[in-house]
N, CA, C and O atoms as CSV, one atom per row, in Angstrom:
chain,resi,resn,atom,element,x,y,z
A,1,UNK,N,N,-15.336,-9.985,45.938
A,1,UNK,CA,C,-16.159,-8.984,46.574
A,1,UNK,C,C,-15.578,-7.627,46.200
A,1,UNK,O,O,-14.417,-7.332,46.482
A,2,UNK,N,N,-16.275,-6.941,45.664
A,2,UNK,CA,C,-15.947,-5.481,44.900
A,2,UNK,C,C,-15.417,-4.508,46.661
A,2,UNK,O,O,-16.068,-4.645,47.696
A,3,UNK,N,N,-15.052,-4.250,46.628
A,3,UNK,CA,C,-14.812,-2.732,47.963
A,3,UNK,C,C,-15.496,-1.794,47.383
A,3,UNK,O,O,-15.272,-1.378,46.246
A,4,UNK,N,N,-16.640,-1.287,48.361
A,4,UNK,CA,C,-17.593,-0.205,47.763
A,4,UNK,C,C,-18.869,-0.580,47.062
A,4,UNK,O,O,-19.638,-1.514,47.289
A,5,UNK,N,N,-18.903,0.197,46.321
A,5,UNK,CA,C,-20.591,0.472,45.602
A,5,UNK,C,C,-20.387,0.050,44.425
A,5,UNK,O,O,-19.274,0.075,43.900
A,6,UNK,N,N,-21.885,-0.580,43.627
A,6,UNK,CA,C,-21.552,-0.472,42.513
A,6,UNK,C,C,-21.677,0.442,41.492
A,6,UNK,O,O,-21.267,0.222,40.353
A,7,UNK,N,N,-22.235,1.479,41.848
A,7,UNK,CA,C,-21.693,2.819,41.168
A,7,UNK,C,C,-20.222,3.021,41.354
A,7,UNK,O,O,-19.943,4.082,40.795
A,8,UNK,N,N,-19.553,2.684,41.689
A,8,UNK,CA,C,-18.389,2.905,42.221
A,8,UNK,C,C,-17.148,2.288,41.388
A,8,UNK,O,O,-16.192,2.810,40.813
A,9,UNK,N,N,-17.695,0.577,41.621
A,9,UNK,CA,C,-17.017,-0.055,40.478
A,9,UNK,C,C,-17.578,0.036,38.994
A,9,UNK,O,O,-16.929,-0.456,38.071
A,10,UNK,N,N,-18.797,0.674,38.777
A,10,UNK,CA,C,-19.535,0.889,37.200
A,10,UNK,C,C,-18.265,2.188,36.816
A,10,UNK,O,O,-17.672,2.030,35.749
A,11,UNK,N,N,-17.918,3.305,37.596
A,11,UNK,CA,C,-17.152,3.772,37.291
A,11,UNK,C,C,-15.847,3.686,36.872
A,11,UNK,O,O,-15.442,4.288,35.878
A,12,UNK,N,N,-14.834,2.644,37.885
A,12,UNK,CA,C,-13.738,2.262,37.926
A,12,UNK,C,C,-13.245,1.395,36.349
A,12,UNK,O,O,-12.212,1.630,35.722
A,13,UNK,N,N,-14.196,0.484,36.020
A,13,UNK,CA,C,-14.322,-0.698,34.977
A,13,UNK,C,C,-14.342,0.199,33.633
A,13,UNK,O,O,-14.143,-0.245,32.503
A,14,UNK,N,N,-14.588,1.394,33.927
A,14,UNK,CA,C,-14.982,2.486,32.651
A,14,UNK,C,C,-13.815,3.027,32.191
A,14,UNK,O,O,-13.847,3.386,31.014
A,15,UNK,N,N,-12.447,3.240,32.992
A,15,UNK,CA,C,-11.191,4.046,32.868
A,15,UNK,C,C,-10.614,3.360,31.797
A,15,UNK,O,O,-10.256,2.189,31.673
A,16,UNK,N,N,-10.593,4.538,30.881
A,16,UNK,CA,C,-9.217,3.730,29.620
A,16,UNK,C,C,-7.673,2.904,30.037
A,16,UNK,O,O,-6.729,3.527,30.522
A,17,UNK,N,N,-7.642,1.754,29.815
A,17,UNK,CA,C,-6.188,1.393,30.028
A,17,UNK,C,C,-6.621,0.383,31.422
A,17,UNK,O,O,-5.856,-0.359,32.038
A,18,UNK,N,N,-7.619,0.545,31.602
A,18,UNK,CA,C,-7.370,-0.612,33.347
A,18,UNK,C,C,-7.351,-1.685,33.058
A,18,UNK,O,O,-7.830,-2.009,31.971
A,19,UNK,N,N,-6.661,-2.873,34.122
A,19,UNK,CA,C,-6.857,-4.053,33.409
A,19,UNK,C,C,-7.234,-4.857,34.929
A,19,UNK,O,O,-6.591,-5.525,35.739
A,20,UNK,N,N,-8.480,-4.436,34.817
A,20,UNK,CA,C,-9.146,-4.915,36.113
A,20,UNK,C,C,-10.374,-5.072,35.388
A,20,UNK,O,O,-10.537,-4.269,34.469
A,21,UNK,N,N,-11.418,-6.056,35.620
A,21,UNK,CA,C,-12.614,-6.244,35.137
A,21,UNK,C,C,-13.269,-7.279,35.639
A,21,UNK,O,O,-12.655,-8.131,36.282
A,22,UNK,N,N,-14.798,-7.379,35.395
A,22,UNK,CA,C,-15.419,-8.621,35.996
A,22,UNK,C,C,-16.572,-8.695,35.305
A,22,UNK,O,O,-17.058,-7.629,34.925
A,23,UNK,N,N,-17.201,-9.844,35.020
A,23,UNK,CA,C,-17.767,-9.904,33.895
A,23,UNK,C,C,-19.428,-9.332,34.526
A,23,UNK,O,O,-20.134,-8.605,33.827
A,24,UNK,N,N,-19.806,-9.742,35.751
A,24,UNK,CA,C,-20.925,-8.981,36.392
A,24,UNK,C,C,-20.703,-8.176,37.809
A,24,UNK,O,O,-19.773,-8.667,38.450
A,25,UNK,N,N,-21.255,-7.198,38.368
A,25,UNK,CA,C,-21.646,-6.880,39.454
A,25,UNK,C,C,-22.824,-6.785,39.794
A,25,UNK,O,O,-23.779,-6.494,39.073
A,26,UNK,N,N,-22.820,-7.059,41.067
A,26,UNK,CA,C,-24.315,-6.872,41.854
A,26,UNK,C,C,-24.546,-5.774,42.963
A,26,UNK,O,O,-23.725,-5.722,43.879
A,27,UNK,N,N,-25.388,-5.077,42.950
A,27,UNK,CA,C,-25.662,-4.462,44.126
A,27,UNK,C,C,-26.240,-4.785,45.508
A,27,UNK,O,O,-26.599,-5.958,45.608
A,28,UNK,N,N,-26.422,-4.001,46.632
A,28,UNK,CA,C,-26.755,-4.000,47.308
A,28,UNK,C,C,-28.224,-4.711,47.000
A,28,UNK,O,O,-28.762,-5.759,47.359
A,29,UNK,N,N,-28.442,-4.046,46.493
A,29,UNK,CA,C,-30.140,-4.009,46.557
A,29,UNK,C,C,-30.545,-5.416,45.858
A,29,UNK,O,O,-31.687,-5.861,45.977
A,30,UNK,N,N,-29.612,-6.038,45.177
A,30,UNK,CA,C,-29.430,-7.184,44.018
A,30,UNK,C,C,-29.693,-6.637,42.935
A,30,UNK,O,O,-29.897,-7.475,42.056
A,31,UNK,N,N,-29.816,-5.197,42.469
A,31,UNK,CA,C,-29.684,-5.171,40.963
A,31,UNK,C,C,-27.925,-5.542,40.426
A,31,UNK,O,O,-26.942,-5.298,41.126
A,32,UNK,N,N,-27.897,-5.955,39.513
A,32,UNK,CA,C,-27.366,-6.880,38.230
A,32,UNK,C,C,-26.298,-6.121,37.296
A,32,UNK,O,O,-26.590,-6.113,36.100
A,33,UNK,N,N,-25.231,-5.551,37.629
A,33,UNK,CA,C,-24.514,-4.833,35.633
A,33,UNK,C,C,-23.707,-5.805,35.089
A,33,UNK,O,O,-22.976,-6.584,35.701
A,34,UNK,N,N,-23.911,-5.700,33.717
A,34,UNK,CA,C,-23.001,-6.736,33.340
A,34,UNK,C,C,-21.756,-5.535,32.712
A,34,UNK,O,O,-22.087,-4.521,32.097
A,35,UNK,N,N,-20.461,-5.872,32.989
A,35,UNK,CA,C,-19.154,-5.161,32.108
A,35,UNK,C,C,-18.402,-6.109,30.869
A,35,UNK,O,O,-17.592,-5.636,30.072
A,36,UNK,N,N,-18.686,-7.021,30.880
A,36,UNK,CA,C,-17.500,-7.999,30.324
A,36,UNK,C,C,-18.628,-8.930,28.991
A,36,UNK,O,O,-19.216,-9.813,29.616
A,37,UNK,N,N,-18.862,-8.953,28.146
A,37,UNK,CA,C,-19.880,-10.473,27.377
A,37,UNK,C,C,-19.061,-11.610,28.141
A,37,UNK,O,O,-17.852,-11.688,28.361
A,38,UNK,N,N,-20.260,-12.590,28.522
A,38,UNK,CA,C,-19.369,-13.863,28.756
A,38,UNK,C,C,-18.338,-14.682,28.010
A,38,UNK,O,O,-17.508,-15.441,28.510
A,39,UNK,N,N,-18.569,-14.343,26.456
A,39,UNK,CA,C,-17.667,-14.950,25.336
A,39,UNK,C,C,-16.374,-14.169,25.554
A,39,UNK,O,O,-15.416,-14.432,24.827
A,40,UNK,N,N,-16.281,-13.343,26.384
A,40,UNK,CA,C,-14.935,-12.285,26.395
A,40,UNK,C,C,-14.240,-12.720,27.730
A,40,UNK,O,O,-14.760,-13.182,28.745
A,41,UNK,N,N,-13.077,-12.480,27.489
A,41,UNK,CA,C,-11.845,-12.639,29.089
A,41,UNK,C,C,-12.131,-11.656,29.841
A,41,UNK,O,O,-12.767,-10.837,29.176
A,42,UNK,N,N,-11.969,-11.282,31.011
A,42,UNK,CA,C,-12.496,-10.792,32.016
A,42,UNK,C,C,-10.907,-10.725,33.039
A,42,UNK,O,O,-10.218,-11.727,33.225
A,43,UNK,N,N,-10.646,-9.658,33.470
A,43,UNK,CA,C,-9.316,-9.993,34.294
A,43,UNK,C,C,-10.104,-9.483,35.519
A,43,UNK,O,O,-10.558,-8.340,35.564
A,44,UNK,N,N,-10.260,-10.486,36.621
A,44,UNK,CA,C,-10.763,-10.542,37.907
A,44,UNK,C,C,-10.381,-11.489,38.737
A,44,UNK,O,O,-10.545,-11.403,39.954
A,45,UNK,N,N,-9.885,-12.391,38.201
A,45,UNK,CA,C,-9.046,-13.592,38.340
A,45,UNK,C,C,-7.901,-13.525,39.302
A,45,UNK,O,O,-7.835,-13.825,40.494
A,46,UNK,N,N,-6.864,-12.967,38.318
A,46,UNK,CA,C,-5.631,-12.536,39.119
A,46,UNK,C,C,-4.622,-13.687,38.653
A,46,UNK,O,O,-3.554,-13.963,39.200
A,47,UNK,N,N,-5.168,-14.287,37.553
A,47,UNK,CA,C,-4.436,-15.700,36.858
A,47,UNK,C,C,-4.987,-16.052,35.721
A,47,UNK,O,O,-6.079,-16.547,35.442
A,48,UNK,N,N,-3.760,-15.614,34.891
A,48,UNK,CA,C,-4.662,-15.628,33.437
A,48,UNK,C,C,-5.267,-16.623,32.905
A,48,UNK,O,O,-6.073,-16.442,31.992
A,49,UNK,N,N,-4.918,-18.115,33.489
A,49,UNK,CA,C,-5.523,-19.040,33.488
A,49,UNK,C,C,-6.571,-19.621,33.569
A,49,UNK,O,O,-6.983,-20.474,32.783
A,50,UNK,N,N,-7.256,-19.102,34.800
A,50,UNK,CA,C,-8.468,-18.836,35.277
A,50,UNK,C,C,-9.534,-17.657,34.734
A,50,UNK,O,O,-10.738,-17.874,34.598
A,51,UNK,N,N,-8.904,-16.409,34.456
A,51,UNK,CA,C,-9.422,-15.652,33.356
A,51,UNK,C,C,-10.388,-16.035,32.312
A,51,UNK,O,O,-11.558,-15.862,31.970
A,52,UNK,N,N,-9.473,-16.548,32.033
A,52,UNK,CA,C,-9.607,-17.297,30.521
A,52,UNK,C,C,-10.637,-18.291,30.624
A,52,UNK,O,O,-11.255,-18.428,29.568
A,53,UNK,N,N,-10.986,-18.968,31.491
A,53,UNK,CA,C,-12.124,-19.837,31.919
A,53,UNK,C,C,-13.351,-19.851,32.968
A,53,UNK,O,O,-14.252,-20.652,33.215
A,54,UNK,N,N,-13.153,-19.204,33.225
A,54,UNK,CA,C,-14.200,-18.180,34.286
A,54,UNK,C,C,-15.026,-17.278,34.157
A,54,UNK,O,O,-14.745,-16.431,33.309
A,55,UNK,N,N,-16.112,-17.140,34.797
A,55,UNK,CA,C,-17.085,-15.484,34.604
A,55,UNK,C,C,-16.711,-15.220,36.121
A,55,UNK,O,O,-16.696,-16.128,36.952
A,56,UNK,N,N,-16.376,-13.747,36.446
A,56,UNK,CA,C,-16.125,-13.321,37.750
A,56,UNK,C,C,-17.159,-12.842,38.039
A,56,UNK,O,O,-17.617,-12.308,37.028
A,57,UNK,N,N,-17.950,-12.700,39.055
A,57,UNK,CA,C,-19.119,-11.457,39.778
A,57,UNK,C,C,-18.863,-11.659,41.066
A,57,UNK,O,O,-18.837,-12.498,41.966
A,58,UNK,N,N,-18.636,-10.252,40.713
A,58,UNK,CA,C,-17.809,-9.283,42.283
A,58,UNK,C,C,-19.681,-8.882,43.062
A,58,UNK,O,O,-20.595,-8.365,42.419
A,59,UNK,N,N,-19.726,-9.174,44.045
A,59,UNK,CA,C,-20.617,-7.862,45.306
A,59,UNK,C,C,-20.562,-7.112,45.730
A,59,UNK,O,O,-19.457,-7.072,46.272
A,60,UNK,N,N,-21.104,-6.270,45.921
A,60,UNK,CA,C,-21.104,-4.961,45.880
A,60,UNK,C,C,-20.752,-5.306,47.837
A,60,UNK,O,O,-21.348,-6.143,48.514
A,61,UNK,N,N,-19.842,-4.535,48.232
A,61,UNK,CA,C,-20.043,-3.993,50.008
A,61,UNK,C,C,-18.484,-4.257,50.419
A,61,UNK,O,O,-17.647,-4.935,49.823
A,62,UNK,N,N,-18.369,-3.562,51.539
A,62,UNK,CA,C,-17.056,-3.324,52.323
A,62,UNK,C,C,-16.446,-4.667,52.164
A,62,UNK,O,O,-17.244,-5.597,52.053
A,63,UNK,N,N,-15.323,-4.910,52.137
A,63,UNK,CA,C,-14.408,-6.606,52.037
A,63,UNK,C,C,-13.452,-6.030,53.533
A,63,UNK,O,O,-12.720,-5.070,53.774
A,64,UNK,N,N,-13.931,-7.159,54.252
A,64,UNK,CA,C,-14.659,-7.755,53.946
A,64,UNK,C,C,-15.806,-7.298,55.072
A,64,UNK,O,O,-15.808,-6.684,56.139
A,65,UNK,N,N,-17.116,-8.185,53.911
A,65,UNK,CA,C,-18.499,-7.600,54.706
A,65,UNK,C,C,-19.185,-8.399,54.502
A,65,UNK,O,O,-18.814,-9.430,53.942
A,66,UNK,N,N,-20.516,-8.175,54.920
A,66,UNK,CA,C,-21.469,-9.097,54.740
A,66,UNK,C,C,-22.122,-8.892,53.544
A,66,UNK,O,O,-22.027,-7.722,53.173
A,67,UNK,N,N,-22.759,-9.618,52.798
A,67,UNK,CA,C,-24.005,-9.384,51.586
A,67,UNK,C,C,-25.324,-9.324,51.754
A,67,UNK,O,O,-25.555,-10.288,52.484
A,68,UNK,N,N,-25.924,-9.005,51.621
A,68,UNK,CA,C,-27.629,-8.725,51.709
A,68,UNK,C,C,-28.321,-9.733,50.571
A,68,UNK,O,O,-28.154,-9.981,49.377
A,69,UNK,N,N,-29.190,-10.161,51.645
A,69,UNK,CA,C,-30.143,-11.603,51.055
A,69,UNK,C,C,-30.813,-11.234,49.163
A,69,UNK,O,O,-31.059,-12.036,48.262
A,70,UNK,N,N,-30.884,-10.187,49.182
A,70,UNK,CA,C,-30.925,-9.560,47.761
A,70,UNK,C,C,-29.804,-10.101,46.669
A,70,UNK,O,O,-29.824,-10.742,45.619
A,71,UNK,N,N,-28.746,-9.435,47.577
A,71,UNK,CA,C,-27.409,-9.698,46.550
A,71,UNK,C,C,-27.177,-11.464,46.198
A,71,UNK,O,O,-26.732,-11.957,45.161
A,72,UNK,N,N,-27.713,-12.261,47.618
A,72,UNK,CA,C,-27.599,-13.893,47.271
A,72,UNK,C,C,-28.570,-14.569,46.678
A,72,UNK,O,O,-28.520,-15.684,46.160
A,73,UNK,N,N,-29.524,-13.773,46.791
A,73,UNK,CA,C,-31.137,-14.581,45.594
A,73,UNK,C,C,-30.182,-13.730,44.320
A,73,UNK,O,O,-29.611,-14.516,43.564
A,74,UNK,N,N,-30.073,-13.001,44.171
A,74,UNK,CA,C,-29.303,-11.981,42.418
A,74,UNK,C,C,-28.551,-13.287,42.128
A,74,UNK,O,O,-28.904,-14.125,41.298
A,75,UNK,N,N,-27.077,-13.378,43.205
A,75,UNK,CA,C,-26.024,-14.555,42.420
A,75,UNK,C,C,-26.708,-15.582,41.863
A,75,UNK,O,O,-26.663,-15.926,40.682
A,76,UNK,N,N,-27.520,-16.200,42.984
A,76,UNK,CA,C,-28.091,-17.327,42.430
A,76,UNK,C,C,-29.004,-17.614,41.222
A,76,UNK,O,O,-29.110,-18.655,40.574
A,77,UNK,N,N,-29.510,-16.669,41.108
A,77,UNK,CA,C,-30.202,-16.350,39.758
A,77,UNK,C,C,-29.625,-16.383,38.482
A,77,UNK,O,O,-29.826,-16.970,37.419
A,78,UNK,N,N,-28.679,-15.391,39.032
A,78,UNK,CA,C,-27.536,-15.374,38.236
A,78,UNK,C,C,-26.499,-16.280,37.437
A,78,UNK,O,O,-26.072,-16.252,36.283
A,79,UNK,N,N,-26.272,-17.118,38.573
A,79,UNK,CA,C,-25.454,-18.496,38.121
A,79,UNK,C,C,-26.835,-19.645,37.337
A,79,UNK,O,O,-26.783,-20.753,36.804
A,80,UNK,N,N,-27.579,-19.005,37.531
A,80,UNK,CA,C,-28.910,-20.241,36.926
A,80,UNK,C,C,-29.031,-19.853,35.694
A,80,UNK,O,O,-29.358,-20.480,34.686
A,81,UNK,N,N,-28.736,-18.752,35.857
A,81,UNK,CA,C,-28.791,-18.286,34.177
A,81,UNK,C,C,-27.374,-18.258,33.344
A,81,UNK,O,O,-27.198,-18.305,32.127
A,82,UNK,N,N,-26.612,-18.184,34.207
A,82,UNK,CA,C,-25.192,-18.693,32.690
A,82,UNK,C,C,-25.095,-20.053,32.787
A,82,UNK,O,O,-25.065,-20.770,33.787
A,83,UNK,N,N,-25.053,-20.312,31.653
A,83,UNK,CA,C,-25.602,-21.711,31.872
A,83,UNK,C,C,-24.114,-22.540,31.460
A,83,UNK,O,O,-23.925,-23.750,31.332
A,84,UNK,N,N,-23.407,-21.690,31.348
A,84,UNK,CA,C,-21.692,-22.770,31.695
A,84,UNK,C,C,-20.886,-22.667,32.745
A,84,UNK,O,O,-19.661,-22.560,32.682
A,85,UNK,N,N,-21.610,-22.698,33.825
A,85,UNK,CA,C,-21.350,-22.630,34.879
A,85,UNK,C,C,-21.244,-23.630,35.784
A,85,UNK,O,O,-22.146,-23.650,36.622
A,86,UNK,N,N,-20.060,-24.815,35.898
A,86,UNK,CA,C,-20.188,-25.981,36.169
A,86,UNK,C,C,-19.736,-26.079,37.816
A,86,UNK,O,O,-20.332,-26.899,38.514
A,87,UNK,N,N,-18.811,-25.339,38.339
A,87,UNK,CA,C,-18.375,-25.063,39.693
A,87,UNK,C,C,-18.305,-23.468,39.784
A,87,UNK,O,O,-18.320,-22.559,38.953
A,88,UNK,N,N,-18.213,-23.557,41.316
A,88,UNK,CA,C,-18.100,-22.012,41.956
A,88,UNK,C,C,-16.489,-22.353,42.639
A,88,UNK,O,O,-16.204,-23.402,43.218
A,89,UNK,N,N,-15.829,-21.539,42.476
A,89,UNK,CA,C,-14.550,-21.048,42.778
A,89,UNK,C,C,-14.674,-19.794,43.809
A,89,UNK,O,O,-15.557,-18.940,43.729
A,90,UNK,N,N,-13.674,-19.823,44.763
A,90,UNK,CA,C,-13.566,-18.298,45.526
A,90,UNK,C,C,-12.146,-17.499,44.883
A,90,UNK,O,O,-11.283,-18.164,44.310
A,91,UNK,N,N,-12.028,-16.097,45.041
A,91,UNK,CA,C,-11.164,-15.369,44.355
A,91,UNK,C,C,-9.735,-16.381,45.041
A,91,UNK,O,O,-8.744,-16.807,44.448
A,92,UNK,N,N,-10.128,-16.515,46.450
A,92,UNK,CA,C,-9.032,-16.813,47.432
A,92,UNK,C,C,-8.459,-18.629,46.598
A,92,UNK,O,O,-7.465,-19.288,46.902
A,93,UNK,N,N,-9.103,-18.826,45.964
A,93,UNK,CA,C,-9.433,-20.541,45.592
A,93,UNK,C,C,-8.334,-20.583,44.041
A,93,UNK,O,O,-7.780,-21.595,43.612
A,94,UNK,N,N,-8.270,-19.433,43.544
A,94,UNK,CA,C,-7.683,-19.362,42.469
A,94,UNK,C,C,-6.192,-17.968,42.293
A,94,UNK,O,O,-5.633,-17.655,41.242
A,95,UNK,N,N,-5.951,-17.475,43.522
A,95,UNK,CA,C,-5.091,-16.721,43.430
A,95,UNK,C,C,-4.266,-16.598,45.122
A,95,UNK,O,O,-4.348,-15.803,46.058
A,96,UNK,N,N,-3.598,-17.671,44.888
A,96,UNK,CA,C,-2.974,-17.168,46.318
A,96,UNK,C,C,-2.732,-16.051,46.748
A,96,UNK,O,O,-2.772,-16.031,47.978
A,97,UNK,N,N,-2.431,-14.838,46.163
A,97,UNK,CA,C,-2.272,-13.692,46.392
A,97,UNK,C,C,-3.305,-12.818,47.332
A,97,UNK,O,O,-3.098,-11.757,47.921
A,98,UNK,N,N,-4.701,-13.780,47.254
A,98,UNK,CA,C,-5.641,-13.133,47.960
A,98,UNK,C,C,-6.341,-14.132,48.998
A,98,UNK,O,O,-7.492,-14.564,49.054
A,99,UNK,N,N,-5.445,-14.293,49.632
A,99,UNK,CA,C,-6.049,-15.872,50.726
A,99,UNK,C,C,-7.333,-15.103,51.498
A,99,UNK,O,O,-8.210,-15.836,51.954
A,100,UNK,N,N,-7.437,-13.995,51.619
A,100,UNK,CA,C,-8.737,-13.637,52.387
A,100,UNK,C,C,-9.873,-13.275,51.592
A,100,UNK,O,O,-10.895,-13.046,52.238
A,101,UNK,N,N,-9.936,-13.175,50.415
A,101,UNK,CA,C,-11.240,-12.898,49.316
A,101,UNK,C,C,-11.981,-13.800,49.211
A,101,UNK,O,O,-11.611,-14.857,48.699
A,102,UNK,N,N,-13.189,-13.618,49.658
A,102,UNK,CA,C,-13.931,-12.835,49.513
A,102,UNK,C,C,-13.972,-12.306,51.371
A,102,UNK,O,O,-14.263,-11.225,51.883
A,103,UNK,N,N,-13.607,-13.421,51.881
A,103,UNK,CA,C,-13.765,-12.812,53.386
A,103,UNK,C,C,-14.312,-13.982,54.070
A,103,UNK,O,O,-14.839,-14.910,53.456
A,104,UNK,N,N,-14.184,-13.938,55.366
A,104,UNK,CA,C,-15.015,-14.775,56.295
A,104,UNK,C,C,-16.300,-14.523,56.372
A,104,UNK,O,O,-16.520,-14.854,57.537
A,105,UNK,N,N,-17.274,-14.178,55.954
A,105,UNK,CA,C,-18.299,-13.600,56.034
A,105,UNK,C,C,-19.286,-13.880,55.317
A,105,UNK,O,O,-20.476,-13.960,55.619
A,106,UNK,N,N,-18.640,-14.066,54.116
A,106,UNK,CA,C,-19.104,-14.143,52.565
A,106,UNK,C,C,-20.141,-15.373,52.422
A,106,UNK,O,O,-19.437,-16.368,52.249
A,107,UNK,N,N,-21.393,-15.716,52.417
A,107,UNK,CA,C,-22.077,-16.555,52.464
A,107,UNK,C,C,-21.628,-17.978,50.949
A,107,UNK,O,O,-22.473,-18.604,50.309
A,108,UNK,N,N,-20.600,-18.050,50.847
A,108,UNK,CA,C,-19.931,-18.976,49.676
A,108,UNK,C,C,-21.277,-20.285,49.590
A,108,UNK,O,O,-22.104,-20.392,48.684
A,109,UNK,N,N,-21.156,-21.118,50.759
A,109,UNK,CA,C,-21.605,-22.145,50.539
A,109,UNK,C,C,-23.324,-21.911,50.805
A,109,UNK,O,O,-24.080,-22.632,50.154
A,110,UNK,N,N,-23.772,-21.148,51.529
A,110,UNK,CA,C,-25.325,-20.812,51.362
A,110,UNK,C,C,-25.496,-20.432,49.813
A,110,UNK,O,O,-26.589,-20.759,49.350
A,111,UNK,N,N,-24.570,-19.771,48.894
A,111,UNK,CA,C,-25.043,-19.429,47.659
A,111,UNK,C,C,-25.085,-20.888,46.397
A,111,UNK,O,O,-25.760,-21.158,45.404
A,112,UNK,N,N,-23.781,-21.627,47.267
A,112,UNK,CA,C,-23.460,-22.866,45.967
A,112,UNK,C,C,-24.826,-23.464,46.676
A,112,UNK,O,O,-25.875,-23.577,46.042
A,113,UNK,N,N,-24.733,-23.724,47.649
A,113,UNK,CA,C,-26.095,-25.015,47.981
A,113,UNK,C,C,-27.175,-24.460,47.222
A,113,UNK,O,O,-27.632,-25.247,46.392
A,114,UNK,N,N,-27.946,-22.851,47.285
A,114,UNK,CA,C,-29.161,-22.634,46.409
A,114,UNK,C,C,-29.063,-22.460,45.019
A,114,UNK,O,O,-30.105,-22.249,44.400
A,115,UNK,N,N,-27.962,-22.513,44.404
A,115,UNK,CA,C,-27.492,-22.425,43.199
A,115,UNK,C,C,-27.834,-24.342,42.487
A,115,UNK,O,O,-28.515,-24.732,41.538
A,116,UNK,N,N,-26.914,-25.144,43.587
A,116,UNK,CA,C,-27.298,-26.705,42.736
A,116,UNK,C,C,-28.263,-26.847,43.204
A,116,UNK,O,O,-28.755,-27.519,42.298
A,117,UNK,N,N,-29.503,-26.737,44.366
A,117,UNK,CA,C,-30.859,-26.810,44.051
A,117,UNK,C,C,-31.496,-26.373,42.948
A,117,UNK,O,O,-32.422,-27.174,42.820
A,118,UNK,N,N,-31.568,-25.510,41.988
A,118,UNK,CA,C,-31.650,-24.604,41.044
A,118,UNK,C,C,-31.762,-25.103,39.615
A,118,UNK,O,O,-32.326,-24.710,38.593
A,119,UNK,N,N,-30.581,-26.680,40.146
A,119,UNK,CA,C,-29.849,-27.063,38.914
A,119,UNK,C,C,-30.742,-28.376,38.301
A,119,UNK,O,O,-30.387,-28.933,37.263
């Protein structure tokens, strides 16, 4: 879950030298940016391991917060359309460092359930 806007992180992802990235964001509203090609590593992870095998998409809103039914029809769309997308992982699922990411809040399993309907 991005902290803030995604104007916010469209900006941040732009700075020479950062090594923070994610291969999509979504907005509020559910519009869509992509930063990263999926054929490319993406550091959003927090484990280069996972990096390396993963597409990250961060949401746009306060962490932790809630998402707007926009932003969960977008993911899901979203995940319907990369089509190597075999499981959903949480940030918290792959980096101990962040046991609370995405948040209590975070609709995880309302998005995987409309995602493998999808499938």
């Amino acid at each position: 879950m991005m902290q803030g806007s995604l104007a916010g992180c469209d900006s941040w992802f732009q700075h020479p030298g950062i090594e923070l990235s994610a291969h999509y964001g979504i907005g509020r509203k559910g519009e869509i940016h992509q930063y990263v090609l999926n054929t490319m590593v993406a550091y959003h992870a927090g484990s280069r391991e996972w990096n390396q095998k993963s597409i990250g998409i961060e949401f746009a809103g306060l962490y932790p917060g809630k998402i707007t039914e926009a932003q969960i029809e977008s993911g899901v769309w979203l995940l319907g359309k990369i089509n190597t997308v075999r499981e959903l992982r949480r940030h918290s699922d792959v980096n101990p460092a962040k046991p609370q990411c995405p948040g209590p809040d975070f609709p995880f399993d309302e998005i995987e359930y409309r995602w493998r309907r999808t499938r």
